[in-house]
C-alpha positions as CSV (number, residue, x, y, z in Angstrom):
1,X,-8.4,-98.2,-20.7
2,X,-6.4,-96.0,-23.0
3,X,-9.0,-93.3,-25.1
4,X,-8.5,-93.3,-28.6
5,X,-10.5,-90.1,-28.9
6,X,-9.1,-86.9,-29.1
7,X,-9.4,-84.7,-25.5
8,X,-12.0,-82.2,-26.4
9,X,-14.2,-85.3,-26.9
10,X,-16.5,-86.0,-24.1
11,X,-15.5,-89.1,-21.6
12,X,-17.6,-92.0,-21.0
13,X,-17.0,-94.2,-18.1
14,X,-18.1,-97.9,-18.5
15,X,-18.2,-99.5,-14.8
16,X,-18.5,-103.3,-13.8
17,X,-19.9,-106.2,-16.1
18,X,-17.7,-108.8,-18.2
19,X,-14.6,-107.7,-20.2
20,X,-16.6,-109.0,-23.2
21,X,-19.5,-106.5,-21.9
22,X,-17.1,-103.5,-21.7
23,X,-14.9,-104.1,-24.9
24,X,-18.7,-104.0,-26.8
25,X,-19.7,-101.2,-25.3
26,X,-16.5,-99.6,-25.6
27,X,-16.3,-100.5,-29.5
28,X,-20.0,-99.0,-29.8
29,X,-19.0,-95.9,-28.4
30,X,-15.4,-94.9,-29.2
31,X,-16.3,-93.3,-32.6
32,X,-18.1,-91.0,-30.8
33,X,-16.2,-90.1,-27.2
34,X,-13.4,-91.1,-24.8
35,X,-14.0,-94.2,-23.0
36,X,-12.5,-95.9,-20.2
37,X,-13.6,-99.4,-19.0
38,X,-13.0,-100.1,-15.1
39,X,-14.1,-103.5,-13.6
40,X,-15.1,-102.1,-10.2
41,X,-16.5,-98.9,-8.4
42,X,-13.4,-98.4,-6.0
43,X,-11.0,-98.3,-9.3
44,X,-13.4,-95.9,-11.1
45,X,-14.2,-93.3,-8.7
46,X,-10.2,-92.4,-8.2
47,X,-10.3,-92.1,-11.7
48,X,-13.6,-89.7,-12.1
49,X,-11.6,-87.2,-9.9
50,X,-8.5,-86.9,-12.3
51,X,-10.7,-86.5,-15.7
52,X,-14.4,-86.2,-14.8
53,X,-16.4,-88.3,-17.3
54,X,-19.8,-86.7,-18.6
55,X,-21.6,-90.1,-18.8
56,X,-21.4,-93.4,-16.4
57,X,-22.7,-96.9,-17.5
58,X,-22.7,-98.9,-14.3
59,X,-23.9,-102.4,-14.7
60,X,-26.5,-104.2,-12.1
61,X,-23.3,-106.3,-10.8
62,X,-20.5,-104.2,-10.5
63,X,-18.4,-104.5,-7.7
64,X,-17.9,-104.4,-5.1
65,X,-21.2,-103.9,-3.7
66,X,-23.5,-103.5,-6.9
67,X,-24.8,-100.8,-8.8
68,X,-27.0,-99.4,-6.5
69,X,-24.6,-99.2,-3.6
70,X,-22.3,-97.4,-6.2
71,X,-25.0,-94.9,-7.4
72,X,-26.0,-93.8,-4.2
73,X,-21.8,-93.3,-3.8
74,X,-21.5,-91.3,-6.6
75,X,-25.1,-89.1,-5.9
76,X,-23.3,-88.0,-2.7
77,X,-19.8,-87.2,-3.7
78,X,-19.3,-83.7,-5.5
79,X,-17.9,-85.7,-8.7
80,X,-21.3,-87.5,-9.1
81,X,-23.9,-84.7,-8.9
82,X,-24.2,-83.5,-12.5
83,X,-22.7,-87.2,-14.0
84,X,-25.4,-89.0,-16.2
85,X,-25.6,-92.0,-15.2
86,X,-27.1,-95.0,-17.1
87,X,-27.7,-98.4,-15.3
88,X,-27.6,-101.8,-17.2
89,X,-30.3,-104.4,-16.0
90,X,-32.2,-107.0,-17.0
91,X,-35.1,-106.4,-18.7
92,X,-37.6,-108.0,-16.6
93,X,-35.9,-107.2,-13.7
94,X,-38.7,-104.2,-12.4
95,X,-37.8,-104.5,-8.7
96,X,-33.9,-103.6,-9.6
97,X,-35.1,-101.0,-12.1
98,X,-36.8,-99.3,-9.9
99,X,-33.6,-99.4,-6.9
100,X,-31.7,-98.0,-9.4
101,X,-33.9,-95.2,-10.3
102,X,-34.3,-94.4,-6.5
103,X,-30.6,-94.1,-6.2
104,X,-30.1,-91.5,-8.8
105,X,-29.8,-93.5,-12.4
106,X,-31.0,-91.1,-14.9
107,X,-31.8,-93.9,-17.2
108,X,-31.9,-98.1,-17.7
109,X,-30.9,-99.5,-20.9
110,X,-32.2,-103.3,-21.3
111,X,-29.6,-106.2,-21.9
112,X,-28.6,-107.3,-23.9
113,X,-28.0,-103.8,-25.4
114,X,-28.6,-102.4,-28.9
115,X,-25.9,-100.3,-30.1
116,X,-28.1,-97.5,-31.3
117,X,-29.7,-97.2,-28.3
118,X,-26.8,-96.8,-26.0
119,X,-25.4,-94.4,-28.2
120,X,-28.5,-92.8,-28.4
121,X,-28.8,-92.9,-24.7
122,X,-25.5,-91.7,-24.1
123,X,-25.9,-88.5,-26.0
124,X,-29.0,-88.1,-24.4
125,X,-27.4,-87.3,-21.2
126,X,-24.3,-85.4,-22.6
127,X,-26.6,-83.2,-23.9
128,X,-28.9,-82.9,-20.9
129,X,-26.3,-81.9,-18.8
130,X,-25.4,-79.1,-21.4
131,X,-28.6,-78.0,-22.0
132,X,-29.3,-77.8,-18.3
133,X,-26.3,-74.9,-18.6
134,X,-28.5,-72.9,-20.7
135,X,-30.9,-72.0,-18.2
136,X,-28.2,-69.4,-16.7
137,X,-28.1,-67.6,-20.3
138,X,-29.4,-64.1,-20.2
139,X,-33.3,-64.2,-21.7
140,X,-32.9,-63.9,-25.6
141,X,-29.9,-66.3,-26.1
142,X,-31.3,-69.0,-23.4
143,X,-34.7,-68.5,-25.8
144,X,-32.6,-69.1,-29.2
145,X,-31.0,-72.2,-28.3
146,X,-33.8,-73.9,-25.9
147,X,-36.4,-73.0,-29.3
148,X,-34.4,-74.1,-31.7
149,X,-33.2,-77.3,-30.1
150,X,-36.6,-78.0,-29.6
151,X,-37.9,-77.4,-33.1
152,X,-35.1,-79.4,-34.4
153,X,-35.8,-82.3,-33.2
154,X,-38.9,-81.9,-34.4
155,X,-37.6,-81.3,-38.1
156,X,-35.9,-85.0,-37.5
157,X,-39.2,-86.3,-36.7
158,X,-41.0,-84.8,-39.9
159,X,-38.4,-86.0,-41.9
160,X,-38.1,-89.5,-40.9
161,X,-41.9,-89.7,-41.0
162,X,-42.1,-87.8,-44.3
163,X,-44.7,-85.7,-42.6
164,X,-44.6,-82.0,-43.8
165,X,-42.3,-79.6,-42.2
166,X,-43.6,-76.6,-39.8
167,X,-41.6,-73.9,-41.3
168,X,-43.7,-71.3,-39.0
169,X,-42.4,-72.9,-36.0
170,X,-38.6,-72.8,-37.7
171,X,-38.8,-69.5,-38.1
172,X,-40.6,-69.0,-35.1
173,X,-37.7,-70.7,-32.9
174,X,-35.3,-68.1,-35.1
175,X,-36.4,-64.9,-33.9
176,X,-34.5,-64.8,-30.4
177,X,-31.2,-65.6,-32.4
178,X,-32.0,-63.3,-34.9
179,X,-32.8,-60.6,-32.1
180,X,-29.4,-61.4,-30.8
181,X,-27.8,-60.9,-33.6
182,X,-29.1,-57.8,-34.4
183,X,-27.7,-56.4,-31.2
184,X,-24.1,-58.1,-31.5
185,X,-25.2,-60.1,-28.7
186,X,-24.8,-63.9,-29.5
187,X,-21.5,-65.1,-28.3
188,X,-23.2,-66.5,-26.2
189,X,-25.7,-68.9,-28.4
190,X,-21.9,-69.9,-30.5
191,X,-20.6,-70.6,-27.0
192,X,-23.6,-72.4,-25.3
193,X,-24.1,-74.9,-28.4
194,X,-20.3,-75.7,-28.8
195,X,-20.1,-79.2,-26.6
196,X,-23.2,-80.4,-27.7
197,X,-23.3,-83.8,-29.1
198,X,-25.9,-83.6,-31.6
199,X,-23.4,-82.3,-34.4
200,X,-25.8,-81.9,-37.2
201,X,-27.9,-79.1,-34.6
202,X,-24.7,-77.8,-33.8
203,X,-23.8,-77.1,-37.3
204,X,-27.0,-76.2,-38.8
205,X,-27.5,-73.7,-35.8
206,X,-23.9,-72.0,-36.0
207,X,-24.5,-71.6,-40.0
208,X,-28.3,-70.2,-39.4
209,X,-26.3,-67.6,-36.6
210,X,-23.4,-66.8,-39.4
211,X,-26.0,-66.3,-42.1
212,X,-28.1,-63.9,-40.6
213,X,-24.7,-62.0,-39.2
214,X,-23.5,-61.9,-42.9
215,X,-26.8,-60.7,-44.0
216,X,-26.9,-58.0,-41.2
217,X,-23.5,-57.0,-42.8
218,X,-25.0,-56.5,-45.9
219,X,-28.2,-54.6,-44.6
220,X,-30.7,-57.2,-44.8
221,X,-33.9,-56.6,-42.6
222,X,-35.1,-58.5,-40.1
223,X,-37.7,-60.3,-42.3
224,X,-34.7,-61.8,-44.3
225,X,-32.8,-62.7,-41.9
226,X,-35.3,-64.8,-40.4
227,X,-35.3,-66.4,-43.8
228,X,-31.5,-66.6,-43.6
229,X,-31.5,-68.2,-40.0
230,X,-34.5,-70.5,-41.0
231,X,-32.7,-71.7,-43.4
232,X,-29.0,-72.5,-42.1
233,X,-30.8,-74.2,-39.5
234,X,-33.1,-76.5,-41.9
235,X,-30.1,-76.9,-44.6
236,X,-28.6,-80.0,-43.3
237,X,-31.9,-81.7,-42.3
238,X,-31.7,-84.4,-45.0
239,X,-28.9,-86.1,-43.1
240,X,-31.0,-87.6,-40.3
241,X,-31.2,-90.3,-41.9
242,X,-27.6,-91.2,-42.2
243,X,-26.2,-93.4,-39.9
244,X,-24.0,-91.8,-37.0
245,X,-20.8,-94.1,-37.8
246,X,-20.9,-92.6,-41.3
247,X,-21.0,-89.1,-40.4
248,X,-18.2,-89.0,-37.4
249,X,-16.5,-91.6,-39.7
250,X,-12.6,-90.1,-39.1
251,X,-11.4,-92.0,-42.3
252,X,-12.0,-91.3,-46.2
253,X,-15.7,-92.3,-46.8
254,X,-16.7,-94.9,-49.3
255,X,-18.1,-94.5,-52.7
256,X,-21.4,-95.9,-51.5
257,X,-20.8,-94.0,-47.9
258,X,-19.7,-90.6,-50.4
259,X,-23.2,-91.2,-52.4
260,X,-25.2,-91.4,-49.3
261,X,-23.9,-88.0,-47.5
262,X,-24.4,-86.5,-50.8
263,X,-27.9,-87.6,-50.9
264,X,-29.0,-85.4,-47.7
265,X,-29.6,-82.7,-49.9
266,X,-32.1,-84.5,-51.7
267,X,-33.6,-85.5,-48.9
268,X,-34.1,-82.5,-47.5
269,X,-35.7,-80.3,-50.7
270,X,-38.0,-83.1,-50.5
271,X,-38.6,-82.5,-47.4
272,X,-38.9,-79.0,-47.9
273,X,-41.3,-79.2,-50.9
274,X,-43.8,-81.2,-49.0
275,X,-45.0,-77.5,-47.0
276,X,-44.5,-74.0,-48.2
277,X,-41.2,-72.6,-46.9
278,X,-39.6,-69.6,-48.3
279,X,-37.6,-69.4,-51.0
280,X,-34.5,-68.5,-49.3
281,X,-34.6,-71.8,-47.2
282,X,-35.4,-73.8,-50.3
283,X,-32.3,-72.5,-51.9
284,X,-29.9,-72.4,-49.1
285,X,-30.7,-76.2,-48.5
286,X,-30.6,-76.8,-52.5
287,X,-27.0,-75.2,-53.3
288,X,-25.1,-75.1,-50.1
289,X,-22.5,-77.6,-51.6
290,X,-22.3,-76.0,-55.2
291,X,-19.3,-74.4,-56.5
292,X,-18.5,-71.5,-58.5
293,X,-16.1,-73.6,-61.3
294,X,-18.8,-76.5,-61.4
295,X,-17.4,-78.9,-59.0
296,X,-20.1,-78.9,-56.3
297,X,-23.0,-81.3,-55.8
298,X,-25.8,-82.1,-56.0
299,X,-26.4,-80.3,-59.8
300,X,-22.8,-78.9,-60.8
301,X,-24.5,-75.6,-61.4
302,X,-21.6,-72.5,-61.3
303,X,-21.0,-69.0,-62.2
304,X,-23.8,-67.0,-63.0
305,X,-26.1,-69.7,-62.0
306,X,-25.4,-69.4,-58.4
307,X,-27.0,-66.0,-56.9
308,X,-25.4,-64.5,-54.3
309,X,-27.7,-66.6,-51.5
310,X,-26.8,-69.5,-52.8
311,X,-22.9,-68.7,-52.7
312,X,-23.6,-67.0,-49.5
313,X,-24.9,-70.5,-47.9
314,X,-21.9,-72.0,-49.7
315,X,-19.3,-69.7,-47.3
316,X,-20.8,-70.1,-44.1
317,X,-21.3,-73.6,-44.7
318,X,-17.7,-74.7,-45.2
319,X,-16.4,-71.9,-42.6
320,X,-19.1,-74.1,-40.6
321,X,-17.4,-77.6,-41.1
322,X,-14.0,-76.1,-40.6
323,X,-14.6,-74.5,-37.2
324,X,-16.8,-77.4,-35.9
325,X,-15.6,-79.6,-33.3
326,X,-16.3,-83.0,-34.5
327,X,-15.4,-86.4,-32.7
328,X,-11.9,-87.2,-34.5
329,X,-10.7,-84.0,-34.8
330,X,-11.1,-80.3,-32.7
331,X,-11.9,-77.0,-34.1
332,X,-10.0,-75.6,-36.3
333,X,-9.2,-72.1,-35.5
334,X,-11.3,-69.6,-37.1
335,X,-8.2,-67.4,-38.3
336,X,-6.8,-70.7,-39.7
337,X,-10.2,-71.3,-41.2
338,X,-10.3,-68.4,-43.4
339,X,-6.9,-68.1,-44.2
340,X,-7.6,-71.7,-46.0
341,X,-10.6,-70.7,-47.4
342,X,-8.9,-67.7,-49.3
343,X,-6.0,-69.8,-50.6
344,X,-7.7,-73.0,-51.4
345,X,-11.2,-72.1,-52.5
346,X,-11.4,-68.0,-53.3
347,X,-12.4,-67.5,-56.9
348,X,-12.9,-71.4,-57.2
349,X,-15.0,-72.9,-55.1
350,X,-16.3,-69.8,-53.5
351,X,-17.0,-65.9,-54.1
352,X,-14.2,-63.8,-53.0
353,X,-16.0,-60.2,-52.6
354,X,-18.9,-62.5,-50.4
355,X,-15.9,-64.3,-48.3
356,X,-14.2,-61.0,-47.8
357,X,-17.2,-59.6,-46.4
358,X,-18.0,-62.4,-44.2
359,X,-14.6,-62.1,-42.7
360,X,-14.8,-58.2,-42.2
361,X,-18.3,-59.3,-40.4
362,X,-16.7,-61.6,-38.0
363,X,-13.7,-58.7,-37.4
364,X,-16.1,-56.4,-36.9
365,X,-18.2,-58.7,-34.5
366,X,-14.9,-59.4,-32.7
367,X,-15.8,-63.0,-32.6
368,X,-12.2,-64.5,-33.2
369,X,-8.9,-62.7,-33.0
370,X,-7.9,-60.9,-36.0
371,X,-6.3,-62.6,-39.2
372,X,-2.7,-62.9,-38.7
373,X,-1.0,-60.2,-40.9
374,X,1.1,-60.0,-44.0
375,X,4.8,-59.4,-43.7
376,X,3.6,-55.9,-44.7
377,X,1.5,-55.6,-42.2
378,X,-2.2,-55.9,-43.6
379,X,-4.3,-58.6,-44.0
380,X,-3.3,-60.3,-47.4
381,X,-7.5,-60.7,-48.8
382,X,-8.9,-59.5,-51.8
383,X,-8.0,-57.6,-54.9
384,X,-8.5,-54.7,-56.1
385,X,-11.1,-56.0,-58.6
386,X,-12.7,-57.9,-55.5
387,X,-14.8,-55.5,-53.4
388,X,-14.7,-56.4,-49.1
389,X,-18.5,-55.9,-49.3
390,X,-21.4,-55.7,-51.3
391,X,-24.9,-54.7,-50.6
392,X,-27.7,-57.5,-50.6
393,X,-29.8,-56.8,-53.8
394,X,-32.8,-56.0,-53.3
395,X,-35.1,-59.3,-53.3
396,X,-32.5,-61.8,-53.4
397,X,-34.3,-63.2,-50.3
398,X,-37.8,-63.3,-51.6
């Protein structure tokens, strides 16, 4: 029973069925969440009240009365009234399918399972239950997450069906964030999408939101930041394809696992080239990962070759990754973020006078508690050759 996850992780319950059963479900979907395998009902239910799981899988036999006696026990007790619940049954078994629905299941997987699909499954609910939370949000930020949620799965569709991309609808699905952003009102959308569990929406739609603030900062209209947004939230779109074990994989990737996470960015300028989209999402998507002294990926390009979009997608983008929770490891602390950002990448890896900007943005934004001073009391950042902030020149996103 012990979780091998860290806490912020989401719980899973596994209830009932042979050891054999559990331990397989249990090695499925411990990259991904805390689990904890209980043979019975009356064991798990003592349990759900200490550390309230997000997602049940009860299967058809479980003890001590079955899984629809158990359902219908958890549907009426105040720790079972939001839980997704997922019952295991036979396949052929309709009659039993159908008691288990009536109870309160919110979904049946077939046995003997496929490991992608409970996975699959299992997210599902998680993010049900989240996105069910949105529906509180004021207007404009329940509108940016709901759209854009929406769209991206559609993007993940196109993609794996190498069907063309909709950019209209992207940008479309944009313009309530973008509104919010514009009036310093999106904590909200950073908050709402935080527990998630589709990481690459979660990502793409926290660097679309900290692109268009960082072009606000530097006076772009609302035209380009719609291209800014549209972009961060198609820029990681070549990864669907990657399998979910190699991107929440908490150990040093493989050469061949390396080569195939680097190869999302292909994927998604071909993606991208199959429709017209905007420059600025073509390049965001294109150079996200390059790096002033040459080291990035996928072309090596630095210096002068890399306009200030391209080094601005480059910022957010690794601020991004830092500050996301992922499954085997929690946030890092935005302070923490930049602090390692200046150290370890200024003047290297990225533009200082663009990441001292972006940090004044999120100060001024009041997102994150301020950067713990110097000894002398101010914020150790650029020098005096590096300016805080620069203007946007005129028709760098055109």
């Amino acid at each position: 029973m012990t979780d091998l996850r860290p806490a912020h992780c989401h719980l899973v319950h596994l209830i009932g069925g042979s050891h054999r059963l559990r331990a397989e479900m249990k090695g499925a979907l411990s990259s991904f969440h805390r689990v904890q395998a209980w043979g019975d009902g009356d064991r798990a239910i003592p349990a759900m009240g200490r550390d309230k799981p997000s997602v049940a899988v009860i299967s058809a036999d479980c003890p001590p009365a079955g899984a629809v006696d158990l359902i219908g026990r958890l549907r009426r007790d105040p720790i079972g009234g939001d839980l997704g619940i997922i019952a295991l049954a036979p396949a052929t078994d309709e009659g039993f399918i159908s008691e288990v629905l009536a109870a309160g299941a919110d979904d049946v997987m077939p046995l003997p399972f496929r490991r992608g699909h409970l996975v699959n499954l299992v997210s599902a609910r998680i993010n049900a239950r989240i996105e069910a939370d949105w529906q509180a949000l004021p207007a404009t930020q329940r509108a940016a997450l709901t759209g854009t949620v929406e769209v991206f799965h559609g993007i993940s569709d196109a993609i794996a069906n190498r069907e063309s991309l909709p950019y209209g609808v992207v940008e479309n699905s944009c313009r309530p964030l973008v509104e919010a952003v514009r009036r310093d009102d999106f904590r909200a959308i950073l908050e709402g999408v935080r527990q998630h569990d589709s990481y690459t929406y979660v990502h793409s739609l926290r660097v679309a939101t900290f692109l268009a603030m960082l072009g606000a900062g530097m006076g772009a209209s609302e035209h380009e930041m719609l291209g800014l947004a549209g972009g961060g939230l198609l820029h990681d779109a070549g990864k669907v394809g990657i399998p979910h074990h190699v991107l929440n994989k908490p150990d040093r990737l493989t050469a061949e696992e390396y080569q195939l996470v680097q190869g999302h960015v292909a994927q998604a300028e071909a993606a991208l080239a199959r429709s017209p989209t905007p420059r600025a999402a073509r390049i965001i998507a294109a150079n996200h990962h390059e790096k002033l002294d040459g080291s990035g990926y996928p072309r090596g390009l630095k210096g002068a070759q890399l306009d200030d979009l391209s080094r601005m997608a480059a910022i957010v983008d690794v601020f991004g990754a830092l500050t996301d929770r992922r499954p085997y490891k929690a946030a890092m602390p935005a302070e923490d973020a930049l602090d390692l950002m200046r150290r370890q990448m200024a003047g290297t890896h990225l533009d200082t006078g663009l990441l001292g900007a972006f940090r004044e943005r999120l100060l001024d934004m009041d997102l994150h508690s301020a950067v713990p001073p110097t000894a002398s009391g101010a914020a150790s950042w650029a020098g005096p050759a590096d300016p805080v902030t620069r203007p946007l020149p005129a028709g760098a996103l055109t």
